[in-house]
C-alpha positions, 0 to 999 in steps of 0.5 A: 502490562501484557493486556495493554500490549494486546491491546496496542497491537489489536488496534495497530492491526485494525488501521491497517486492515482498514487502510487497506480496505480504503485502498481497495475502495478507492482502486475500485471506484476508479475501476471503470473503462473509457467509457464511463462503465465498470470493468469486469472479469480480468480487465477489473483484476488487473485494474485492481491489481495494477492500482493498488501496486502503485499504492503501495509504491507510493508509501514506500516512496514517501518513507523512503528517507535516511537518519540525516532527514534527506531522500535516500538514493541509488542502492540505498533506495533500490534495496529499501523500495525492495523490502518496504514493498515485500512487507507491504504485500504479505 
């Protein structure tokens, strides 16, 4: 039993890293400037930075709904948001 728990939570960990690595794939394929070129240096780390922050968000926006099935609104929402983007940064 606890090597199939292992399992489970090894292959959990894997998509993740692997969804994140997507992610991070696709902020840099779109990391160019007006000009068609590739950013570099701090503009490129802000770029990435700003991208995968929004991300993020967009997860968490898609998740946040309450137990009746409807979005979640006002306070709710605020303090869901908060908590689902922390987790998602660690």
């Amino acid at each position: 039993m606890n090597k199939m728990l292992a399992a489970i939570l090894v292959a959990l960990f894997t998509v993740g890293v692997a969804q994140a690595q997507t992610d991070a794939d696709k902020c840099a394929a779109r990391a160019v400037d007006k000009n068609g070129k590739a950013l570099a240096g701090a503009a490129r780390d802000s770029f990435m930075k700003k991208c995968q922050e929004e991300g993020i968000s967009a997860a968490c926006e898609s998740r946040a709904i309450g137990k009746n099935g409807k979005a979640l609104a006002g306070a709710a929402k605020t303090a869901f948001m908060k908590k689902c983007e922390a987790d998602s940064a660690k």
